[in-house]
C-alpha positions in Angstrom: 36.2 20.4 8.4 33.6 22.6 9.8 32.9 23.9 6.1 32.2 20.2 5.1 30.1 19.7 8.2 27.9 22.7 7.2 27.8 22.2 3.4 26.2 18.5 5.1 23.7 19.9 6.9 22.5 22.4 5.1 21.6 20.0 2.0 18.6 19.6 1.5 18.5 16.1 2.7 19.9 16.4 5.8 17.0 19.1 6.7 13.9 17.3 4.8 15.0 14.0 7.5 15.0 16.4 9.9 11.7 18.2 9.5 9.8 14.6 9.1 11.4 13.4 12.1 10.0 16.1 14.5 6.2 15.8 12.1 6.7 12.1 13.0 6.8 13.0 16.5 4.0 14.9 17.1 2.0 12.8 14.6 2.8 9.9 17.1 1.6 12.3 20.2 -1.6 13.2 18.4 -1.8 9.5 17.4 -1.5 8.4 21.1 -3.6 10.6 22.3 -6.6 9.7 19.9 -6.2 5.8 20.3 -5.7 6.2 24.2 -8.3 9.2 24.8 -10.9 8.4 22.1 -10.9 5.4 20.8 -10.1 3.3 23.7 -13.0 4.6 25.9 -15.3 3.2 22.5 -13.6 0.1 22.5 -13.5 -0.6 25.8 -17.2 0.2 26.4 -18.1 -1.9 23.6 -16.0 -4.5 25.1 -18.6 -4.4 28.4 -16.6 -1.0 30.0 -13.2 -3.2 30.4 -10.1 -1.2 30.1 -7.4 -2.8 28.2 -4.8 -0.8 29.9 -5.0 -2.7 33.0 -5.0 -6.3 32.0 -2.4 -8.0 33.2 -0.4 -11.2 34.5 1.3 -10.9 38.2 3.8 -12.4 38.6 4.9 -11.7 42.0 3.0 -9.3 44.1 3.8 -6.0 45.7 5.5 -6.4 49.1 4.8 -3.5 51.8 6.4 -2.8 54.5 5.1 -2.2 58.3 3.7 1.4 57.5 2.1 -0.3 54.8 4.0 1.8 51.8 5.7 -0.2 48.7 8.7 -1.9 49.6 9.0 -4.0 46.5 6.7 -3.2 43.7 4.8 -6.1 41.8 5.9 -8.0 38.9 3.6 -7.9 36.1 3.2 -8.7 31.9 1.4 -5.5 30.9 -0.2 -7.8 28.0 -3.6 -5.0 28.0 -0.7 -2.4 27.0 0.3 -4.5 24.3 -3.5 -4.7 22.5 -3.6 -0.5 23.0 -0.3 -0.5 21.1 -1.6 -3.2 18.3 -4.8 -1.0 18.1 -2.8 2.0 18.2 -0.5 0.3 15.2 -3.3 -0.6 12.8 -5.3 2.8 13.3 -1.7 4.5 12.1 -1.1 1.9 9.6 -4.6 3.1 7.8 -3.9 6.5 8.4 -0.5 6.4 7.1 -2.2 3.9 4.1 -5.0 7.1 3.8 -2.9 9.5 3.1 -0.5 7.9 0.9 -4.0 6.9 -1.0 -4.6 10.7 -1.6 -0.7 11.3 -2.2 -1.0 9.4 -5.2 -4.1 10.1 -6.7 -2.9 13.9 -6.4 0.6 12.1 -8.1 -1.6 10.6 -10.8 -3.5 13.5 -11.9 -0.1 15.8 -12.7 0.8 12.8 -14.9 -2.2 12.6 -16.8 -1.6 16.3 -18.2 -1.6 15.8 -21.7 1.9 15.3 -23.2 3.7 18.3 -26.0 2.9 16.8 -29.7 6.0 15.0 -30.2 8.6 16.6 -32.5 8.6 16.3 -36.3 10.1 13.0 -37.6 13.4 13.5 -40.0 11.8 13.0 -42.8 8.5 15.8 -42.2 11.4 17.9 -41.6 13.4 17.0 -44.3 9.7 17.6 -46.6 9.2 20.9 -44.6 12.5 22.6 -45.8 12.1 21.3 -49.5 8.7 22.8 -49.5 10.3 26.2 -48.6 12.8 25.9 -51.2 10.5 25.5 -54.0 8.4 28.1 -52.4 10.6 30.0 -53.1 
């Protein structure tokens, strides 16, 4: 069993999934922190210096107790959260679209190579060897 198990992992497969999983992370990181540390300032001072981050709809407020700390935090919809992540979506969407743009014109170029002359029919074979023979 632990021979199967290994002969699993160690395909090629199995490790390429792997590999793109962790890139996938820290592409998301890098991704987050662009949208939330660079674009987000721009958007948001475009927007008249509003921060998306904190718009949001309470529905019950915080409760505090006699020393004034947080007994019972508020209740809120986070909806300013939601248009970071749309934003952060569709600037990774044309990323992603970017790349895969480039991917293929790279893709289409190896294809282009010109093809081998295609092999001698039958018959120009057939003509070929009879032309030796009366050669000689």
């Amino acid at each position: 069993m632990w021979k199967e198990f290994k002969a699993f992992i160690m395909t090629g497969n199995v490790i390429d999934l792997a590999v793109a999983v962790l890139l996938a992370g820290a592409v998301g990181l890098v991704v987050k922190g662009f949208v939330g540390d660079i674009m987000m300032p721009f958007v948001g001072h475009f927007a008249g210096g509003v921060d998306f981050a904190e718009f949001k709809i309470i529905l019950s407020e915080a409760i505090l107790n006699d020393a004034g700390e947080v007994a019972t935090p508020e209740s809120a919809i986070y909806y300013g959260r939601w248009i970071n992540t749309l934003i952060n979506l569709v600037i990774v969407g044309f990323v992603l679209f970017m790349i895969t743009k480039a991917y293929n014109k790279t893709k289409k170029k190896a294809e282009e190579a010109p093809a081998a002359p295609p092999a001698p029919s039958n018959e120009e074979v057939l003509l070929g060897e009879i032309r030796d023979l009366l050669k000689k």
